[in-house]
PLY file of the C-alpha trace (Angstrom):
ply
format ascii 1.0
element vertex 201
property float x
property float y
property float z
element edge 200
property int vertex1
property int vertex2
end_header
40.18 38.41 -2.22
37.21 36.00 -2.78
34.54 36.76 -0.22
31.32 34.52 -1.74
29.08 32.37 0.98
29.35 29.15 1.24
26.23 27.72 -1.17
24.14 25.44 0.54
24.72 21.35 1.04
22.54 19.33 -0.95
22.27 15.47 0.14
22.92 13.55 -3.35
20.80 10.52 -3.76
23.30 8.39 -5.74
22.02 5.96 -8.57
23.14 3.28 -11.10
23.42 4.87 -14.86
21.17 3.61 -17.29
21.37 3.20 -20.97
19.04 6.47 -21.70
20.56 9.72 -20.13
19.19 12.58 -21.90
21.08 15.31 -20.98
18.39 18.42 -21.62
19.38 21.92 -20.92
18.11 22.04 -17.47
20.00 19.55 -16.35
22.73 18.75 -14.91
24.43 14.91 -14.55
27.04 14.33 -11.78
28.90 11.25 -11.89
31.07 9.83 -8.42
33.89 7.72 -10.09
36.51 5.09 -8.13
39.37 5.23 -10.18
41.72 2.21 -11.12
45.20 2.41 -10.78
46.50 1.08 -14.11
44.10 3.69 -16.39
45.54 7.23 -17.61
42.93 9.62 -16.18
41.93 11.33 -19.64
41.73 7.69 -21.14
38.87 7.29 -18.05
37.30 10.87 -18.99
37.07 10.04 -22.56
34.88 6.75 -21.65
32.31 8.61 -19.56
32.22 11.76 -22.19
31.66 8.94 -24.97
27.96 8.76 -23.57
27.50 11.59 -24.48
29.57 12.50 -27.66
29.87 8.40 -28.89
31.81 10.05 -32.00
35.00 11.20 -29.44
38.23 10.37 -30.94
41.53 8.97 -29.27
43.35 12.92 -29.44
43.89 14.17 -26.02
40.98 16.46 -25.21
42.24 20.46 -26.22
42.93 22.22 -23.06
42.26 26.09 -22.14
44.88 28.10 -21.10
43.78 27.18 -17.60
44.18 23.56 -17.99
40.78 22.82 -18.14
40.30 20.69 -20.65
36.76 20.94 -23.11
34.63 20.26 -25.86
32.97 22.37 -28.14
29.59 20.94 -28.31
29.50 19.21 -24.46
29.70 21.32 -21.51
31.63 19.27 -18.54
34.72 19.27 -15.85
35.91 16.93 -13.62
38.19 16.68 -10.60
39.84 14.08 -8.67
41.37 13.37 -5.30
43.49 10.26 -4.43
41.50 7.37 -6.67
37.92 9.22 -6.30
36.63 11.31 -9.02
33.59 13.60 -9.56
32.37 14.40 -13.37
29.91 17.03 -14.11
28.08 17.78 -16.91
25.96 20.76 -17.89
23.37 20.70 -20.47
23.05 24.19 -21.20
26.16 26.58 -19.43
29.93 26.16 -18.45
30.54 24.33 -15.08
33.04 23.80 -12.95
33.39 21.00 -10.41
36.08 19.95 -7.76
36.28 17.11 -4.57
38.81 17.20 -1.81
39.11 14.14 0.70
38.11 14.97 3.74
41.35 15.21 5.99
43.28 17.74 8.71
44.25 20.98 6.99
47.53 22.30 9.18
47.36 25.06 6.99
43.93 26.00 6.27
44.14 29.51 8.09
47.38 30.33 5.85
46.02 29.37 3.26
42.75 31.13 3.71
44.41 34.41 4.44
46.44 34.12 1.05
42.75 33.07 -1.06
40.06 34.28 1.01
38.53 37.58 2.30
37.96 38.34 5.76
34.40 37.10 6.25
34.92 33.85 4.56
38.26 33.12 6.78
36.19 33.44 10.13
33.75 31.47 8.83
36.28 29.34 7.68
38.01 29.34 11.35
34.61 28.65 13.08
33.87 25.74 10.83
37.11 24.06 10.79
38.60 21.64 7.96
35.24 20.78 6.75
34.51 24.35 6.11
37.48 25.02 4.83
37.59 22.11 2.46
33.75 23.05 1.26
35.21 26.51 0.87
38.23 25.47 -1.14
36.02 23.10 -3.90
33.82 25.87 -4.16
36.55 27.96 -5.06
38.01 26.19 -7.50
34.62 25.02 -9.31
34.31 28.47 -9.38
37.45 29.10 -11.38
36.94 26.13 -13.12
33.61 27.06 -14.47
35.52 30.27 -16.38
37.85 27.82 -17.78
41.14 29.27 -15.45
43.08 27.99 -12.88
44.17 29.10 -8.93
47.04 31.11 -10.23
44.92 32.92 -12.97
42.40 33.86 -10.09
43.07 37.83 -10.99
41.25 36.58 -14.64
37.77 35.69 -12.91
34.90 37.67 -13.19
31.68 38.45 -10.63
29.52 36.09 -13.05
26.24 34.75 -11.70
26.24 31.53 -10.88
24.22 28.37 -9.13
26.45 26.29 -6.75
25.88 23.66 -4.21
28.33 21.14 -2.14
27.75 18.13 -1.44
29.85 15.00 -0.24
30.42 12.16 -1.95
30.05 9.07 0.74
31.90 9.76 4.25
35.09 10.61 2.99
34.95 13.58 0.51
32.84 16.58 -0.55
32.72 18.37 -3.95
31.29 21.58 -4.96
29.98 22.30 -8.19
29.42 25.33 -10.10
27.04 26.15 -13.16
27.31 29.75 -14.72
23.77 30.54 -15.22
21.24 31.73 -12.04
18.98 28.74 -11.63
19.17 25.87 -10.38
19.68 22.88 -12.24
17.68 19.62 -12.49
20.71 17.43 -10.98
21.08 13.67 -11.53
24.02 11.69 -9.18
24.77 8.85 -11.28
27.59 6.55 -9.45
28.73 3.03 -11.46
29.96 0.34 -9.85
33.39 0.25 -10.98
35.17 2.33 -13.95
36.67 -1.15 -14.86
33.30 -2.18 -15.82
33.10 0.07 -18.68
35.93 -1.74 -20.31
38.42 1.01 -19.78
41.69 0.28 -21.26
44.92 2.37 -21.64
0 1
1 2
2 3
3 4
4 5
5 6
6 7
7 8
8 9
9 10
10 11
11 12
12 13
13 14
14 15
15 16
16 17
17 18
18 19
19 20
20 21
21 22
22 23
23 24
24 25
25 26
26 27
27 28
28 29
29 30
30 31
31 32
32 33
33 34
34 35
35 36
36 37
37 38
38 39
39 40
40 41
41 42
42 43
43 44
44 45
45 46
46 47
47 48
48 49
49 50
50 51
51 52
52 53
53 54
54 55
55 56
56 57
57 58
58 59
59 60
60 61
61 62
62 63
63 64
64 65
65 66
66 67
67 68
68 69
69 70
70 71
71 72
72 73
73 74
74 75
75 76
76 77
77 78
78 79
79 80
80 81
81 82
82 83
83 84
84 85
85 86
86 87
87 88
88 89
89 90
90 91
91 92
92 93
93 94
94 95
95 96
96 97
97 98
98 99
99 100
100 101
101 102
102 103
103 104
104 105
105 106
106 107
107 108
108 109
109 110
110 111
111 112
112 113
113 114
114 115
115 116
116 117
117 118
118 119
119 120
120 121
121 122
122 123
123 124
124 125
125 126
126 127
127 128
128 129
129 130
130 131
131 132
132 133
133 134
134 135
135 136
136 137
137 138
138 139
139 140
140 141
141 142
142 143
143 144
144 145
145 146
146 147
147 148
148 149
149 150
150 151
151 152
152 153
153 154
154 155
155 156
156 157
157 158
158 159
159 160
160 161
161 162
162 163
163 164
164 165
165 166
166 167
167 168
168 169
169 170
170 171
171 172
172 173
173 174
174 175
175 176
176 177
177 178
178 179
179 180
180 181
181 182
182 183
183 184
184 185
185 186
186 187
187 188
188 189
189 190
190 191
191 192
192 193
193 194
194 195
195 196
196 197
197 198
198 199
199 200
């Protein structure tokens, strides 16, 4: 049973890319997306990865046996939830990154029993869904940032880590996840639309 605290909530202080983002490897960038209906999501994830690998071909990204999908020389995730998506990406260890809208959770408490251990649940019960749903993200950056999945959970290891939620306007939170000890430099870098970026199918 997982059993971490809940890291700490960080206010973002969201900005409009520019043309020069260094990614160095103390930092890490942290992009809030809107995503349009009529764009396959990978077609969406290759745009924003092409800032920083502009050589990134048209072949569906190579996938672990997770599902997490990666490069060999860039260290990112994303996640999305209804047409909002968060991108991370790490310029020096693996990361892992996931957003939930916020909304009621009729089954948070099963669900927490099945995931959780028993001091996470009660602080899970006292908090409500907005615990829950920070608890949940965390989670799964978690297992995201060891390149597995929910089911696969018996695969992750006690790795130190640096992790911090944070919501993403008034309708979401995220959690993110970088597999070294200290903190990160973090840049939140949200565009105005994904369209703008001349996405196309």
């Amino acid at each position: 049973m997982w059993n971490a605290s809940l890291p700490p909530i960080v206010a973002p202080q969201w900005q409009a890319p520019h043309r020069d983002l260094p990614l160095e490897p103390h930092t890490l960038h942290l992009w809030w997306l809107t995503l349009p209906p009529d764009a396959p999501r990978e077609v969406i994830l290759r745009t924003y990865l092409r800032r920083y690998e502009p050589n990134l071909g048209e072949k569906p990204l190579p996938r672990t046996a997770g599902g997490k999908p990666y490069l060999d020389a860039l260290e990112f995730n994303w996640s999305h939830s209804g047409n909002l998506a968060v991108l991370a990406v790490s310029g020096r260890a693996a990361v892992g990154v996931d957003v939930e809208i916020l909304r009621p959770c009729p089954r948070c408490s099963a669900i927490s029993r099945r995931f959780f251990g028993a001091a996470l649940q009660q602080r899970v019960l006292k908090g409500g869904d907005r615990a829950f749903l920070q608890a949940w993200t965390y989670y799964e950056a978690w297992l995201k940032a060891q390149g597995i999945g929910v089911w696969q959970r018996t695969a992750a290891q006690p790795l130190e880590h640096w992790a911090a939620s944070f919501p993403v306007g008034d309708r979401a939170i995220a959690s993110v996840v970088v597999l070294a000890p200290t903190p990160p430099q973090c840049f939140f870098f949200r565009p105005e639309v994904v369209g703008a970026m001349n996405v196309h199918p």
